[in-house]
PAKESE-729407 format. One line per 10 residues: number of its first residue (from 1); their letters; for each residue x, y, z of N, C-alpha, C. Coordinates in steps of 0.2 Angstrom, whole numbers, plus 5000, padded with zeros to 4 digits. Each point is the difference from the previous one (the first is absolute). Layout:
BEGIN
NUM) a) X,Y,Z,X,Y,Z,X,Y,Z | ...
This chain:
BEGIN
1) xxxxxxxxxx) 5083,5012,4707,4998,4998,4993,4993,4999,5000 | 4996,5003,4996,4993,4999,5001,5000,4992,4994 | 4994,4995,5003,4998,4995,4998,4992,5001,4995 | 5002,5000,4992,4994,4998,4998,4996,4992,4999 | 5004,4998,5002,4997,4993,5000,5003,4996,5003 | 4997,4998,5007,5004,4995,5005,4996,4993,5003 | 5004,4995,5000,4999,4994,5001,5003,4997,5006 | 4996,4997,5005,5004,4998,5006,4995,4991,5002 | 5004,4998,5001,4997,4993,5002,5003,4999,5008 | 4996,4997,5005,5004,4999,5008,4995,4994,5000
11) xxxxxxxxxx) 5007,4994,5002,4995,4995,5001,5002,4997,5009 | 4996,4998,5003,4998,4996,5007,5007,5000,5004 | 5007,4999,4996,5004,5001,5002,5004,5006,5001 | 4997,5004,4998,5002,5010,5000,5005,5000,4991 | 5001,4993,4998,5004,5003,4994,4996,5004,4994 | 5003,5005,4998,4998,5003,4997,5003,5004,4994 | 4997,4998,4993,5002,5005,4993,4996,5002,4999 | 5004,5006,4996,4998,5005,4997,5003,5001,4992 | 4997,5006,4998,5002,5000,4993,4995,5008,4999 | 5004,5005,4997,4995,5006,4997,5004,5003,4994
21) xxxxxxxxxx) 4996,5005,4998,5002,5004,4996,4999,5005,5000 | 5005,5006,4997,5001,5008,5006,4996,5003,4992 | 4998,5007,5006,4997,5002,4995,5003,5001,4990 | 5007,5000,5002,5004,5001,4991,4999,4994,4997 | 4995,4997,5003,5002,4990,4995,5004,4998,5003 | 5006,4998,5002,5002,5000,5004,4999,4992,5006 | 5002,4993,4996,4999,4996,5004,5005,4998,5005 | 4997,4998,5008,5005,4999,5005,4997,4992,5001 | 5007,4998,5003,4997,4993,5002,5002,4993,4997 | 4996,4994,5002,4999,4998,5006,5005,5002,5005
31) xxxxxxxxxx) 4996,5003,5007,5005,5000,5007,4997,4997,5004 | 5003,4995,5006,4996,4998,5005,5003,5002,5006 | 4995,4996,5005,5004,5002,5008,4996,4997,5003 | 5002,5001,5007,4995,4995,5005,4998,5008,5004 | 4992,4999,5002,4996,5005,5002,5001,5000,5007 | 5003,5007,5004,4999,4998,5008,4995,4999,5003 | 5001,4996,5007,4993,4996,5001,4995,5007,5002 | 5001,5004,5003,4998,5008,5002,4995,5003,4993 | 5004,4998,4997,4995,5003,4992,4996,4996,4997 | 5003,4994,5000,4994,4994,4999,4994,4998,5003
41) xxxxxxxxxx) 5002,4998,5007,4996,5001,5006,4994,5004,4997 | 5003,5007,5000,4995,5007,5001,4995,4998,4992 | 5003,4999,4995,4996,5000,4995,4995,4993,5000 | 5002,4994,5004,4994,4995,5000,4995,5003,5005 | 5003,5003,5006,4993,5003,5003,4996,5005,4999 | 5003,5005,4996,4996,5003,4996,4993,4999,4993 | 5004,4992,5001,4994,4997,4991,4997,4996,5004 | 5001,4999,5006,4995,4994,5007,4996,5005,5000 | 5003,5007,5004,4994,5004,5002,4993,5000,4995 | 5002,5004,4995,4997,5000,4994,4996,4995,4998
51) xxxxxxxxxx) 5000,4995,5002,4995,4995,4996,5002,4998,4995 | 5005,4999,4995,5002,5002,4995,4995,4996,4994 | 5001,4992,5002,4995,4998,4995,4993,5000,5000 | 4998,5006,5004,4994,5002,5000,4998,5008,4996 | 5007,5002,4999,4999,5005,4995,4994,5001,4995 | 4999,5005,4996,5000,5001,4993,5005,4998,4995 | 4996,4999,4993,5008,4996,4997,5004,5006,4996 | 4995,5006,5002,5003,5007,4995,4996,5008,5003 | 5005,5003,5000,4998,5005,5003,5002,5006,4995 | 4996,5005,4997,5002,5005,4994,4997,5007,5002
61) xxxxxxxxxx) 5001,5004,4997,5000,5005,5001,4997,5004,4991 | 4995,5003,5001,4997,5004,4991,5007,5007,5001 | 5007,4996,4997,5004,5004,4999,5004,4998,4993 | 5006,5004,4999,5006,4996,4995,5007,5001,5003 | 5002,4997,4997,5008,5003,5002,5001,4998,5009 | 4997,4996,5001,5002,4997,5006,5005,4993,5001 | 5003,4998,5004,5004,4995,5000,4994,4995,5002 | 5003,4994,4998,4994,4990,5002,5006,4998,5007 | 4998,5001,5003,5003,4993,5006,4996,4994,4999 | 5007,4996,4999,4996,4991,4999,5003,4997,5007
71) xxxxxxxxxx) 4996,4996,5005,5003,4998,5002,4996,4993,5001 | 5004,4994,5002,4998,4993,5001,5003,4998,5005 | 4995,4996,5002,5001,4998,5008,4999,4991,4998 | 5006,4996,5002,4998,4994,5001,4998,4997,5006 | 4995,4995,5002,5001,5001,5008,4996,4993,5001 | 4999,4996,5008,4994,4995,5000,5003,4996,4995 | 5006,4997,4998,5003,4993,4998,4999,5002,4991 | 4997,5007,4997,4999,4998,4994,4997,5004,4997 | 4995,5004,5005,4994,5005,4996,5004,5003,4996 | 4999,5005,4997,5001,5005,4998,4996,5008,4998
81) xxxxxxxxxx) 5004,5007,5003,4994,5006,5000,5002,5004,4996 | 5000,5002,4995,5003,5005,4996,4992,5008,5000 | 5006,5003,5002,4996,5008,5000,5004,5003,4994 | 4995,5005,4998,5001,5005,4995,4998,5005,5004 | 5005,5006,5000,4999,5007,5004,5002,5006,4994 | 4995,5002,4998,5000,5008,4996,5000,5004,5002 | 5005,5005,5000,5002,5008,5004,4998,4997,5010 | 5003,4996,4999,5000,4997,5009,4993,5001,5003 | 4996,4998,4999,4993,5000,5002,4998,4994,5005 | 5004,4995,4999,4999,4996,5008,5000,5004,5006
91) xxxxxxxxxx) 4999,4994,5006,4997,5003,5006,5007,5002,5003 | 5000,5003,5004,5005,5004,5005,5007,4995,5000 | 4998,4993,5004,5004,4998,5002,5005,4994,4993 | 4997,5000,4995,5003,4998,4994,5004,5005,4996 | 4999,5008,5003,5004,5004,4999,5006,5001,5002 | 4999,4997,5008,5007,4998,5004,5003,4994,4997 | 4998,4994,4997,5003,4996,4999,5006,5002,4995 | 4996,5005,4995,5004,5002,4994,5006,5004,5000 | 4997,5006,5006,5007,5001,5003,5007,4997,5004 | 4996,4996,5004,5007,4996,5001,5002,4994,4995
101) xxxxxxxxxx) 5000,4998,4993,5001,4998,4996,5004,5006,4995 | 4999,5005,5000,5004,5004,4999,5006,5000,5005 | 5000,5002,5006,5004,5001,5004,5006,4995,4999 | 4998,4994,4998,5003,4992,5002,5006,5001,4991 | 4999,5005,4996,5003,5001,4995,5006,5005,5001 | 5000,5003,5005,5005,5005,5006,5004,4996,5004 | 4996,4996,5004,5003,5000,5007,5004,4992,4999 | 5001,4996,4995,5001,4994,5001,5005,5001,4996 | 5005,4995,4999,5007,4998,4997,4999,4995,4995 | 4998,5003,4994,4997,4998,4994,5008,4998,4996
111) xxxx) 5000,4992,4997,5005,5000,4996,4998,4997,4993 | 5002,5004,4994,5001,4995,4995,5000,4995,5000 | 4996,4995,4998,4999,4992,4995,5007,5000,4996 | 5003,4995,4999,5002,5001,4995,5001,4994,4996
């Protein structure tokens, strides 16, 4: 089912919602779940590597019709980092993050809120 609009929150303790909308309008959600430690793990060492709060706050691309990744990071008792990503023009490894955030939309035992 392709996702045109997808929302994912993971907090400290791996719990994790979501909520999207398929490309027909089409609203799913709320569902949560608990994140395996193997995927969580991989995605905090990935945003450590990176630097994350050392980022740019926006990455674009002189195109159209490309998809925005937003993503925010809480971290250090409270900061907060919010990226804008246009047509994915972040650095390599914020690539990977997005990928396994997708992945984590597969692989996990996602339930209905209800």
């Amino acid at each position: 089912m392709s996702r045109a609009n997808s929302n994912m929150s993971i907090d400290s303790n791996r719990h994790a919602i979501r909520s999207y909308t398929t490309a027909n309008d089409e609203r799913v959600g709320p569902q949560d779940c608990t994140v395996d430690v193997g995927s969580y793990n991989k995605i905090i060492s990935e945003l450590n590597a990176l630097d994350f709060p050392n980022l740019k706050d926006s990455y674009t691309e002189n195109a159209t019709d490309c998809s925005t990744y937003i993503i925010t990071v809480t971290y250090d008792n409270g900061k907060v980092k919010t990226i804008n990503d246009y047509c994915r023009q972040g650095p390599k490894g914020l690539l990977a993050v997005y990928e396994d955030l997708f992945i984590l939309e597969s692989s996990q035992k996602w339930k209905e809120i209800k």
